[in-house]
C-alpha positions as CSV (number, residue, x, y, z in Angstrom):
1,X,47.6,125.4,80.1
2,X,49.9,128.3,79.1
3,X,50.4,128.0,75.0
4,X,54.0,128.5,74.0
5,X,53.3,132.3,72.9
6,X,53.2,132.8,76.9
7,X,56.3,131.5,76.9
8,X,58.1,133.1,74.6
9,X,56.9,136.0,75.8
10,X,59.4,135.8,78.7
11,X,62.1,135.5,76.8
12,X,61.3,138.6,74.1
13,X,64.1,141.0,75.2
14,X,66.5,138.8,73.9
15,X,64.9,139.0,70.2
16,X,67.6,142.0,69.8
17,X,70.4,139.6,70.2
18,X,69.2,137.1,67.5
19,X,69.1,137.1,63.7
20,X,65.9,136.7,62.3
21,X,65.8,133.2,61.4
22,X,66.6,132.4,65.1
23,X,64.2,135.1,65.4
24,X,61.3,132.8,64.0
25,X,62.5,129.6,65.3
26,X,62.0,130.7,68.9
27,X,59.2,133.0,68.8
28,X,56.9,131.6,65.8
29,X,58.0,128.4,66.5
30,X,54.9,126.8,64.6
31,X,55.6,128.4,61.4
32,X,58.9,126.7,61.1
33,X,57.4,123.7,62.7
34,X,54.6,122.9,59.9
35,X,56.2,124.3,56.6
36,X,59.6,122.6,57.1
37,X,60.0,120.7,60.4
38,X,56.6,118.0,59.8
39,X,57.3,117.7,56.1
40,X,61.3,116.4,57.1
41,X,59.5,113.8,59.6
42,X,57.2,112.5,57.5
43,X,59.7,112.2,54.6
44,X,62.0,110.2,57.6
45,X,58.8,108.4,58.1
46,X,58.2,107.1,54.9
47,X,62.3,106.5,54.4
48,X,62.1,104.6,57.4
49,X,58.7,102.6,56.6
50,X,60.3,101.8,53.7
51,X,63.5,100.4,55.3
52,X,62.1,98.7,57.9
53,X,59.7,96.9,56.3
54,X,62.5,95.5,53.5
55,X,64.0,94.0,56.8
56,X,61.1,92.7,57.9
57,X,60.9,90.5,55.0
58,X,64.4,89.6,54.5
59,X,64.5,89.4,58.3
60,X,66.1,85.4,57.5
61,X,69.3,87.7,56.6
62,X,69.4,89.5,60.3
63,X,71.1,87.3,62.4
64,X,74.1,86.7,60.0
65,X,74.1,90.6,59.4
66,X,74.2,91.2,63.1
67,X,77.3,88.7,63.6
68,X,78.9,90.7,61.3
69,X,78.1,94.2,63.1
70,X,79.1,92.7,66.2
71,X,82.3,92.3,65.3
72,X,83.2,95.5,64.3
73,X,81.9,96.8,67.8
74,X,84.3,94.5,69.6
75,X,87.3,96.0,67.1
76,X,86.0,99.2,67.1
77,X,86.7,98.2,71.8
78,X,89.9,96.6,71.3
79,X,91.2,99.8,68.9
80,X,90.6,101.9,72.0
81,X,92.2,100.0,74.3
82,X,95.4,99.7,72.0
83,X,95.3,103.6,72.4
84,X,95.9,103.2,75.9
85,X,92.3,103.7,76.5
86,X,92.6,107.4,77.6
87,X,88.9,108.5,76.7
88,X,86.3,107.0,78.6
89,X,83.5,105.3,75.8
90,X,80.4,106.0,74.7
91,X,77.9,105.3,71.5
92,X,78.3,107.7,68.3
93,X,74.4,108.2,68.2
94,X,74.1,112.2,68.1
95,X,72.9,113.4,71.4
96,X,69.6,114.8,69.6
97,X,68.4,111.4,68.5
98,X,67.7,110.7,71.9
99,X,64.2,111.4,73.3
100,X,66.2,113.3,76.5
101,X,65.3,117.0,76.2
102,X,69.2,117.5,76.8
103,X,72.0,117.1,75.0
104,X,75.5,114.8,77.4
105,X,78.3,116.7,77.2
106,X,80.6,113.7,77.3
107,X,79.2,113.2,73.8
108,X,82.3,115.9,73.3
109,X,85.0,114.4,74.6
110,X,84.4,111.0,74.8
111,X,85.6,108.1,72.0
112,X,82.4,107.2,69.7
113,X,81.8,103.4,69.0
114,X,79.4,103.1,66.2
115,X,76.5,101.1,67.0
116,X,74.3,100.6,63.6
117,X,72.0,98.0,65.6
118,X,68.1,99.0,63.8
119,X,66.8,95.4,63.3
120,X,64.6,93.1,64.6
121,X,66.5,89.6,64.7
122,X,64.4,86.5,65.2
123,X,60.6,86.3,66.7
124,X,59.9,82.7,68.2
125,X,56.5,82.2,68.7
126,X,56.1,78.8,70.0
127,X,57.5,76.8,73.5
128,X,56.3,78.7,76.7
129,X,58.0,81.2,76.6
130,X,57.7,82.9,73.1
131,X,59.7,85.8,72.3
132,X,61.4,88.2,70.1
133,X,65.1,88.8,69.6
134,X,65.9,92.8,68.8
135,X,68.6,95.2,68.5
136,X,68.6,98.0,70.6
137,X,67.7,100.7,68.4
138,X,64.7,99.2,67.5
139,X,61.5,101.5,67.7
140,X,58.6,101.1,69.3
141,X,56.7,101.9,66.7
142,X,58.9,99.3,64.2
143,X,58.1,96.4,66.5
144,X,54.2,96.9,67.0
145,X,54.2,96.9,62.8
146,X,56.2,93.7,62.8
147,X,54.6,91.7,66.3
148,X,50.9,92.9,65.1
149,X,50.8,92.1,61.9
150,X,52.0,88.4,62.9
151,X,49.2,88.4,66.0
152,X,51.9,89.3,69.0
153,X,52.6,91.9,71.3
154,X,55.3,92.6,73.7
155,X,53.0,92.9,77.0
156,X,54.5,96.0,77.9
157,X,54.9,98.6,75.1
158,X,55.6,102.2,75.6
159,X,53.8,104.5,73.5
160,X,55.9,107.0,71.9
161,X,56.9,105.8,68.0
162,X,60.6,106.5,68.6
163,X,61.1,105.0,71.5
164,X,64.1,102.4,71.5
165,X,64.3,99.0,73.1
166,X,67.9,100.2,74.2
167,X,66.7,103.3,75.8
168,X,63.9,101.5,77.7
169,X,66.5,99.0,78.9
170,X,69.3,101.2,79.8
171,X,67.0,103.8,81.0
172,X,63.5,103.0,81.8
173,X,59.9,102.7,80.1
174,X,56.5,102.3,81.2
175,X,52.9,101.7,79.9
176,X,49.4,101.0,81.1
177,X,50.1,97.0,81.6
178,X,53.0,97.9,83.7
179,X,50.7,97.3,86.7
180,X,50.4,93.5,85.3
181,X,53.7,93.1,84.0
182,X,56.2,95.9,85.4
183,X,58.5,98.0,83.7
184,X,59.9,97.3,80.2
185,X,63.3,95.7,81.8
186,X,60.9,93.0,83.8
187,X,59.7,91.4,80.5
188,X,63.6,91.1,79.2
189,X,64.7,87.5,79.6
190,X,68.2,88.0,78.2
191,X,70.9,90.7,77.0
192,X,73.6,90.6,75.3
193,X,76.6,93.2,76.0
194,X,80.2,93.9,74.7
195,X,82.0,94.8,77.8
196,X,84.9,97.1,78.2
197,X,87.8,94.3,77.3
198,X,86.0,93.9,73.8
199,X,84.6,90.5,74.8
200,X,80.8,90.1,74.0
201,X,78.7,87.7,76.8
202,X,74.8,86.8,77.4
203,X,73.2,87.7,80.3
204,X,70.0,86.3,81.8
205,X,68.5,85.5,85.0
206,X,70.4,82.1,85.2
207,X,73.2,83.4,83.2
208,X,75.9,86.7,84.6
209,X,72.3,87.1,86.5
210,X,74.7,90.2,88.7
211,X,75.4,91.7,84.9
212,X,71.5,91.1,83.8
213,X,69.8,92.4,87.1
214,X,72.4,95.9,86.7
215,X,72.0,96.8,82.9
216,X,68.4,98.6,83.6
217,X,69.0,102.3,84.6
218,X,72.6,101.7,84.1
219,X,72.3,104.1,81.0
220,X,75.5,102.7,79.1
221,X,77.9,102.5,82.2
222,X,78.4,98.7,82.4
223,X,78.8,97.9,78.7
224,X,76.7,98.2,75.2
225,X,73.9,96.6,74.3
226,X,74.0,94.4,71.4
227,X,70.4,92.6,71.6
228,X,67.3,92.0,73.8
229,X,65.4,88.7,73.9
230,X,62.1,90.0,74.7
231,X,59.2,88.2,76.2
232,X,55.8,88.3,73.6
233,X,52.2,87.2,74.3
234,X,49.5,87.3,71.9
235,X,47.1,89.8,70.7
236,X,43.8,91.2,69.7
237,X,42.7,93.3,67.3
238,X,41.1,95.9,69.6
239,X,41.0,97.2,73.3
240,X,37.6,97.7,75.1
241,X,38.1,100.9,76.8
242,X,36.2,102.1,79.5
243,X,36.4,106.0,80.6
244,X,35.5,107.0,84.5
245,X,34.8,110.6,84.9
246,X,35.0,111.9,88.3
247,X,34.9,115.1,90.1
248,X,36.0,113.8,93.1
249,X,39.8,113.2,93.3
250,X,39.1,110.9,95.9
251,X,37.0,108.9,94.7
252,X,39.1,108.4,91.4
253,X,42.3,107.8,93.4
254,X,40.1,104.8,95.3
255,X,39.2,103.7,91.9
256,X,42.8,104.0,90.2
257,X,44.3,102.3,93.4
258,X,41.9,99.3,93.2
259,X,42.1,98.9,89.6
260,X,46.4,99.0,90.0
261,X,46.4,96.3,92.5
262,X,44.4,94.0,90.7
263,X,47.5,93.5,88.1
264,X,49.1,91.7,91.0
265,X,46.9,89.3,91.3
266,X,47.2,88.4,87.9
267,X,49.1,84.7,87.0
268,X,52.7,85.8,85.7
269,X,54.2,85.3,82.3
270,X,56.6,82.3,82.5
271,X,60.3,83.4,81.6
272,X,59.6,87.0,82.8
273,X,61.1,88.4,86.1
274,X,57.4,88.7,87.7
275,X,57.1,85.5,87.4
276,X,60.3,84.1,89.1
277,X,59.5,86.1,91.9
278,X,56.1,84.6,92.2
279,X,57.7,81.5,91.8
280,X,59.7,82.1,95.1
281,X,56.9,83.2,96.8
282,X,54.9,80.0,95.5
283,X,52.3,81.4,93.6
284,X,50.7,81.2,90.0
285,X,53.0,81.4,87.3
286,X,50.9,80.5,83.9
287,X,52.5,80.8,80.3
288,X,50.0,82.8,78.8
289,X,49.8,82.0,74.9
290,X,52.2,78.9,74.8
291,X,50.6,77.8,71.8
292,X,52.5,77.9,68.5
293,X,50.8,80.5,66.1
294,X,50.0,78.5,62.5
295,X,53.6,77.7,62.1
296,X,54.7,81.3,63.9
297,X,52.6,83.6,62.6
298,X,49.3,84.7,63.0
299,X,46.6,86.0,60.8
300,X,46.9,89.9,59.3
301,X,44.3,90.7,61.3
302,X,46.1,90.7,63.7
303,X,44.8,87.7,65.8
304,X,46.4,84.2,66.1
305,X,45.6,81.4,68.0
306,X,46.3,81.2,71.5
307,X,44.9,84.9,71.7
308,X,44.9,86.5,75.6
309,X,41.5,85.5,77.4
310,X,39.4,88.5,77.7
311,X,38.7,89.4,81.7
312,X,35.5,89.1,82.5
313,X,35.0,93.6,83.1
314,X,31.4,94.6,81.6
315,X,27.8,94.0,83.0
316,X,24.5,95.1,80.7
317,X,23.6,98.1,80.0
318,X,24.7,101.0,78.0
319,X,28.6,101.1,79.7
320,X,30.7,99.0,81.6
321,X,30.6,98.6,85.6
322,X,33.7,97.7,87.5
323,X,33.5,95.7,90.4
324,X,36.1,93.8,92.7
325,X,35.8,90.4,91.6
326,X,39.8,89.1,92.2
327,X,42.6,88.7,89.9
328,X,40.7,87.2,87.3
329,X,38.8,90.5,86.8
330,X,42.1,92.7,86.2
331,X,42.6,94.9,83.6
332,X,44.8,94.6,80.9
333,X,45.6,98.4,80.7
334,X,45.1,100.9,83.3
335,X,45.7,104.5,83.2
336,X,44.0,108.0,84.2
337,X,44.4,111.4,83.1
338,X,44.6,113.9,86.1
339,X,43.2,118.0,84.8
340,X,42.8,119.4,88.3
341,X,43.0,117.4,91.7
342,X,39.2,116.8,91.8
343,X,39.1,116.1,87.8
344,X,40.2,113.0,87.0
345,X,39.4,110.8,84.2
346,X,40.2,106.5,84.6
347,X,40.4,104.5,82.0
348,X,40.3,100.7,82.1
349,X,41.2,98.8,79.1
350,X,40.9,94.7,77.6
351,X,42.4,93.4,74.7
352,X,39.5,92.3,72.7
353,X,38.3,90.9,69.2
354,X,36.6,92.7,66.6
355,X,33.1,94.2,68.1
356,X,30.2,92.4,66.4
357,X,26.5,93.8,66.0
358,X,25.7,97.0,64.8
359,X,25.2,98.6,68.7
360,X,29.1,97.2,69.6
361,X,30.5,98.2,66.0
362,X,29.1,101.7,66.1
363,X,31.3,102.1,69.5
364,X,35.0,101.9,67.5
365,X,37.1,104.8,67.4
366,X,40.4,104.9,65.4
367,X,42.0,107.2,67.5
368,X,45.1,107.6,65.5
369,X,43.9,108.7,62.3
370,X,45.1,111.8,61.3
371,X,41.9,114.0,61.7
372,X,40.9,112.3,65.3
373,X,41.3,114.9,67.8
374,X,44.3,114.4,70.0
375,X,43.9,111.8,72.4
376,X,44.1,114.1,75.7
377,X,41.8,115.9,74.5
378,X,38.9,113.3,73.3
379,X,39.5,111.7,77.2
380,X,39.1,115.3,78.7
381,X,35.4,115.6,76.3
382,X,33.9,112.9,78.6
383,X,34.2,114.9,81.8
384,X,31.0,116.9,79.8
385,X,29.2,113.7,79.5
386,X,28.9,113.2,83.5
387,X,30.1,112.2,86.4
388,X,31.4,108.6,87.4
389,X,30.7,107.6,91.3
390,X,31.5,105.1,93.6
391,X,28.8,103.3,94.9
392,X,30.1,100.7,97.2
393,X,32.5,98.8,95.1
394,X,30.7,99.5,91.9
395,X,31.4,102.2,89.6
396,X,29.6,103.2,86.0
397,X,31.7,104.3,83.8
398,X,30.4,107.7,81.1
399,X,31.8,106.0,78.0
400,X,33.1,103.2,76.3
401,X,34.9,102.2,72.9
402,X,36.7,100.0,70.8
403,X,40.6,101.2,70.3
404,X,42.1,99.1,67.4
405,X,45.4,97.9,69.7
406,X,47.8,99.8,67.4
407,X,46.1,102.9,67.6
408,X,45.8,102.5,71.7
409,X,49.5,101.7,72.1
410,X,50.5,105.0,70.0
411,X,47.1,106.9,71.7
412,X,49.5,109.9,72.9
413,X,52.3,110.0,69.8
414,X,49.9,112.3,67.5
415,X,50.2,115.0,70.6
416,X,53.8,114.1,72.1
417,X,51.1,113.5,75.3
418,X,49.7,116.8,75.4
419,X,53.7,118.9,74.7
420,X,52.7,119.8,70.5
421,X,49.6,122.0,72.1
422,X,52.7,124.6,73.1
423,X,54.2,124.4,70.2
424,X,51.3,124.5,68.2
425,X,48.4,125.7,69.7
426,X,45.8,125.1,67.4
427,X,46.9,122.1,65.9
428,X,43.7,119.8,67.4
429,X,41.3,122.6,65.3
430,X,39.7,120.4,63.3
431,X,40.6,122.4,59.8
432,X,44.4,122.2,60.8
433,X,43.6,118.1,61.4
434,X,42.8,118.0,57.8
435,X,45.0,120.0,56.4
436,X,48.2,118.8,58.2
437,X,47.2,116.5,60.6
438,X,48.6,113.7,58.3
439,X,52.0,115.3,58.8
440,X,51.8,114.9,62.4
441,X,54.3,114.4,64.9
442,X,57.5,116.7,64.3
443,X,59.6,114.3,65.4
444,X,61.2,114.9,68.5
445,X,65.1,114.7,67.3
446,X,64.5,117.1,64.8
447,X,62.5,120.0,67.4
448,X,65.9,119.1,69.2
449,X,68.1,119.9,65.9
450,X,67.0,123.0,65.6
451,X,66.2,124.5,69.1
452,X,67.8,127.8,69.2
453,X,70.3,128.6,72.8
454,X,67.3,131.5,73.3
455,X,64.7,129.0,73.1
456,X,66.6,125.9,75.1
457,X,67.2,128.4,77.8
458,X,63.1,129.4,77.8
459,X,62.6,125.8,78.3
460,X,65.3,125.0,80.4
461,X,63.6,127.7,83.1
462,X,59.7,127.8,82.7
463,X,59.3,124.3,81.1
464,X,58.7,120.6,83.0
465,X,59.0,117.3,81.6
466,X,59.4,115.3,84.7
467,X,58.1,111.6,85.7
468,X,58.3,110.4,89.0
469,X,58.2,106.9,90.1
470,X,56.1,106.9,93.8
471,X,54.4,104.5,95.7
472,X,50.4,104.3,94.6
473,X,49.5,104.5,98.5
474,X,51.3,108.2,98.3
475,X,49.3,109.2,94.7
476,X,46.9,111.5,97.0
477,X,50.3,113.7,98.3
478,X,52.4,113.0,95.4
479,X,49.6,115.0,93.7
480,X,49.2,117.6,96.1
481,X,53.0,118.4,96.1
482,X,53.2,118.2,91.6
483,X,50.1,121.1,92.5
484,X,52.4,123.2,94.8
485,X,55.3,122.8,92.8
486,X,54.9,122.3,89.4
487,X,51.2,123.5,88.3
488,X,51.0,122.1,85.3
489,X,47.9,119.7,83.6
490,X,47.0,117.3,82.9
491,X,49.1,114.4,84.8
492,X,49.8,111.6,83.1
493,X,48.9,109.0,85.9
494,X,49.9,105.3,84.7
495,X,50.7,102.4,87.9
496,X,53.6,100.2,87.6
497,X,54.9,97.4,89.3
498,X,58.3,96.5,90.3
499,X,58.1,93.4,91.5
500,X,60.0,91.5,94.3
501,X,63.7,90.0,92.9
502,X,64.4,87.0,95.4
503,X,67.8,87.5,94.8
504,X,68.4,91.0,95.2
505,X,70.8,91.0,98.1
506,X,72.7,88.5,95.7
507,X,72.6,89.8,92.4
508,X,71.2,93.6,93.1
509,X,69.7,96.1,90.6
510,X,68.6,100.3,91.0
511,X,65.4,99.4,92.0
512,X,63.0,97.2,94.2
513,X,59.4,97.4,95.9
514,X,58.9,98.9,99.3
515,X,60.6,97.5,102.4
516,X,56.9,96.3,103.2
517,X,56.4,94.5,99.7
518,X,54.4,96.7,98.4
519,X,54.8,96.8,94.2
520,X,52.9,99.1,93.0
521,X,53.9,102.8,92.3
522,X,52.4,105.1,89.8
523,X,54.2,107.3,87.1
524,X,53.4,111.0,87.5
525,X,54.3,112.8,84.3
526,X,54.2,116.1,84.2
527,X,54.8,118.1,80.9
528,X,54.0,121.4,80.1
529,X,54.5,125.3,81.6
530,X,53.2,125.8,84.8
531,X,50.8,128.5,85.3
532,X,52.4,130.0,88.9
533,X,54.0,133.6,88.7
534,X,57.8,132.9,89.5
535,X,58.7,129.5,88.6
536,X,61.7,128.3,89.4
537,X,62.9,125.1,87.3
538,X,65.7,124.2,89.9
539,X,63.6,125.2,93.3
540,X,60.7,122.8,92.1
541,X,62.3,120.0,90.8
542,X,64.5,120.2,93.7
543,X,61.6,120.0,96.0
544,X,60.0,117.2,93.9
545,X,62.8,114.8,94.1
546,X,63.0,115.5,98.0
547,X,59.7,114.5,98.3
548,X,60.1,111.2,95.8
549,X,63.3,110.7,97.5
550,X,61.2,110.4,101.5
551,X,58.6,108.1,99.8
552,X,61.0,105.7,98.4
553,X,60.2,106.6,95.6
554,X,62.5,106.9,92.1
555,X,63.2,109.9,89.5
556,X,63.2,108.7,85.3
557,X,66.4,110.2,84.8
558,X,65.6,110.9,81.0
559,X,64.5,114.7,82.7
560,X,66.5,117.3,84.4
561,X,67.8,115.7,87.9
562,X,69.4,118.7,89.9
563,X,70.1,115.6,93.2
564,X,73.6,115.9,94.2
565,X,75.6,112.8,93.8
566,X,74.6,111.5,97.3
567,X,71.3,112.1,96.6
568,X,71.1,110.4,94.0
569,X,72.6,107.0,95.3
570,X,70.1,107.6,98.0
571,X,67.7,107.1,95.9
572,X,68.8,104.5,93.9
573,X,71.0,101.4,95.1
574,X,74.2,101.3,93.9
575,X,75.7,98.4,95.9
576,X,76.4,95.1,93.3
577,X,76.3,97.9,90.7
578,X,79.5,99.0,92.0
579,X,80.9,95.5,92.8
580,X,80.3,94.6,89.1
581,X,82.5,97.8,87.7
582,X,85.2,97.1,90.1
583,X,85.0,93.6,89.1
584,X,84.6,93.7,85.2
585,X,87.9,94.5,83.5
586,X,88.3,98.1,82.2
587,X,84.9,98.7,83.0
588,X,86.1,101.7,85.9
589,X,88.5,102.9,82.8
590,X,85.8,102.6,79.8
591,X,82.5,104.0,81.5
592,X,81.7,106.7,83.8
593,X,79.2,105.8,86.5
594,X,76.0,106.9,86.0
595,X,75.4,110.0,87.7
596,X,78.0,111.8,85.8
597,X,75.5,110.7,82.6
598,X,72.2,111.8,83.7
599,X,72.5,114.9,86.4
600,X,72.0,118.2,85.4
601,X,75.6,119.2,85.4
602,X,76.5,116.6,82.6
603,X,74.0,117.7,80.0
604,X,73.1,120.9,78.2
């Protein structure tokens, strides 16, 4: 992949224009990076540790603290609409706190309602359908140190640290037990919103099911979130992960496909949206890890009783074979790493406990330690170590460890996937591991802080970040068209399910399977600078979302979207979304729609 030097390069004749500080920012971007911008984040880091962890413990205090903060939302509503309302509204969080490469520019003009909602409310580990009650600005990273160290897990759990429960609501999120569970939004059994009119209600699939269905990919348009109840399962101290090295790009697609589909077949959570869809259709719906937890907590080890079986998915032998046994043999994480069409590495992941025995013991690898080598770069090492093939319905795998669950779920954090390699592009040489490597990430609000209009501009035109949403039966062409173009490795291949909503044509929502039923789609992420001569940001994304667009398929609208405004509604259903604006008082007055949000014309 180009290193960001290559970059730069194309953007040296403006160097004139700029004083030197800009100067360095944009074109020795790494300097600036690890002698000011990683020791800020890891000074935020610790501050933040610090604070979160004081709420953790008084975490009794939360819910009364949140009453409180909830009222001052709904004044700070009812103030604007005393003002005749004239500004349309939208949250006070700088635009650079985001994790959207671009900056609204409604954040300008519109009226900011302060939303200081950072803590985790309530976790209920015992009926069914345990759970955890959070407000939206709630990390990712601040919820796997609070659920692990009590023995749960949310069953899908993105993995970038600063990810927000609000953001993967409003907008969207996706991991490798999205092909079990679907998207973040489909383990959400309840929301609560203040709406336009400064009234505050709870949504859920019995309750305002039209207002619950709408919220995800609504990006802020129907009203502001105030808390998710979130569905929990437990958890195990490690994954078993299996890596598939092929040199075939056919082969691993058949393998990737397979392994995908098996997450269907897998017994639904009870009080998740899989599973009253599965429940309409009659089939399986098991609550998986019913069981109270010692009182409602686990052990520190991070296992408690009830723990998730372990699927059957290893034979003898040195490395695991997979073989099509059913839905009893699925995966609990699933994702591949695509270098080049025919290089493509699978992995296959169970949650599992400690590994006993000296052979098993010697096979963990604590990935996120600083000095590990970044992630995409330890699954690219076991292309060297052979060749995975199909034979039949069997397939060995080259390698296989044990990924302490914390580490897995923040596997691609340490690298921002594989985007700190052009920022930085010897920052996975061992010696720069040990020196600095405990410094790592920059955090990703801060690169935005203090990107320079020279620099914005290089990315803006010879940079991708893009995921796109396509069925899994189109992965072979969806890849071929990301080759034409984009360019740009490794992919970021990870399947996801959207399953069925019986009540769609009732209650509605942005997105839903294939007209046939199909479920499962894949997430192709591609970040980085391609390697063609004459890229053209707007000419190729403009082709990708034409292509996404004819397979049904959906765009994360975190990214640049350059779709025009019929376009976009195209490709995402708008029908009971616009009912429920019309419907809602001073919602039409209070919130754009979204398009005027996400599309390229409303961000910088």
């Amino acid at each position: 992949m180009p290193q960001q030097s290559k970059l730069v390069s194309r953007g040296q004749a403006s160097a004139r224009e700029e004083n030197w500080f800009e100067y360095m920012i944009t074109h020795h971007r790494w300097v600036f990076c690890i002698f000011l911008l990683m020791p800020l984040s890891l000074m935020f880091d610790i501050a933040l540790y610090i604070r979160n962890g004081l709420q953790f413990y008084m975490r009794n205090w939360a819910p009364k603290h949140h009453d409180a903060k909830v009222e001052d939302i709904k004044k700070q509503i009812r103030e604007w609409a005393l003002h005749d309302g004239k500004n349309k509204l939208c949250t006070a969080r700088p635009g650079w706190q985001t994790m959207s490469l671009r900056v609204g520019k409604y954040k300008k003009t519109f009226r900011k309602i302060k939303l200081d909602l950072h803590d985790i409310l309530s976790i209920n580990t015992s009926g069914p359908a345990p759970s955890v009650r959070v407000e939206p600005l709630v990390t990712m990273g601040q919820l796997t140190a609070a659920l692990l160290s009590l023995g749960w897990t949310v069953p899908v759990l993105p993995e970038l640290d600063d990810l927000t429960v609000g953001g993967l609501i409003a907008g969207v999120g996706v991991e490798s037990s999205s092909h079990i569970y679907g998207l973040f939004q489909h383990i959400c059994m309840q929301f609560e919103v203040a709406l336009a009119d400064g009234s505050v209600v709870f949504c859920s699939p019995e309750k305002n099911p039209e207002l619950f269905y709408n919220i995800p990919w609504s990006h802020g348009t129907l009203g502001f979130l105030l808390s998710a109840e979130i569905r929990i399962i437990p958890a195990k101290p490690y994954v078993k992960l299996q890596y598939y090295a092929f040199t075939n790009g056919k082969e691993a697609l058949t393998m990737f496909e397979r392994e995908s589909r098996k997450g269907v077949r897998r017994p639904a959570l009870a009080g998740t949206q899989v599973a009253l869809s599965e429940f309409a259709e009659g089939r399986a719906v098991e609550p998986r890890g019913g069981k109270e937890v010692n009182g409602g907590t686990g052990g520190p080890t991070g296992k408690g009783e009830g723990d998730v079986p372990s699927p059957s998915s290893t034979s003898g032998g040195r490395v695991g074979r997979r073989e099509d046994a059913g839905g009893e043999d699925a995966a609990d994480f699933v994702e591949a790493l695509a270098f080049s069409k025919e290089h493509v590495v699978v992995m296959v992941g169970t949650m599992v406990d400690k590994p006993t025995g000296r052979r098993e013991a010697g096979k963990v690898n604590a990935i996120g330690k600083f000095w590990k080598p970044w992630f995409f770069k330890h699954v690219e090492s076991f292309l060297a170590k052979g060749s995975s093939e199909m034979k039949g319905k069997d397939v060995e795998a080259v390698g296989e460890e044990y990924i302490p669950l914390r580490h897995y779920y923040h596997r691609h954090s340490k690298s921002l996937f594989w985007e700190i390699q052009d920022i930085i592009p010897f920052g996975n040489h061992p010696l720069f591991r040990y020196l600095f490597g405990w410094m790592m990430p920059p955090r990703i609000s801060l690169l935005k802080l203090t990107q320079t209009e020279a620099l914005r501009k290089l990315y803006e035109e010879h940079h991708v970040v893009q995921d796109m949403l396509v069925p899994v039966k189109d992965l072979g062409e969806s890849l071929d068209c990301f080759e034409e173009v984009f360019s740009v490795y490794p992919l970021w291949l990870c399947p996801m399910r959207i399953p069925k909503n019986p009540d769609f044509r009732k209650h509605g929502g942005f997105i839903r399977p294939l007209e046939d039923g199909d479920e499962m789609f894949v997430d192709v992420g591609a970040y980085g600078n391609p390697s063609m001569e004459g890229f053209n940001a707007r000419e190729a994304c403009r082709k990708a979302e034409d292509f996404v667009r004819a397979k049904k398929g959906y765009q994360m609208m975190y990214a640049d979207s350059f779709m025009s405004r019929e376009e976009f509604r195209e490709m995402f259903d708008h029908g009971k979304y616009d009912e429920l604006r019309r419907k809602m008082d001073r919602c039409l007055q209070a919130f754009p729609e979204v398009y005027d949000k996400v599309s390229k014309a409303a961000r910088v």
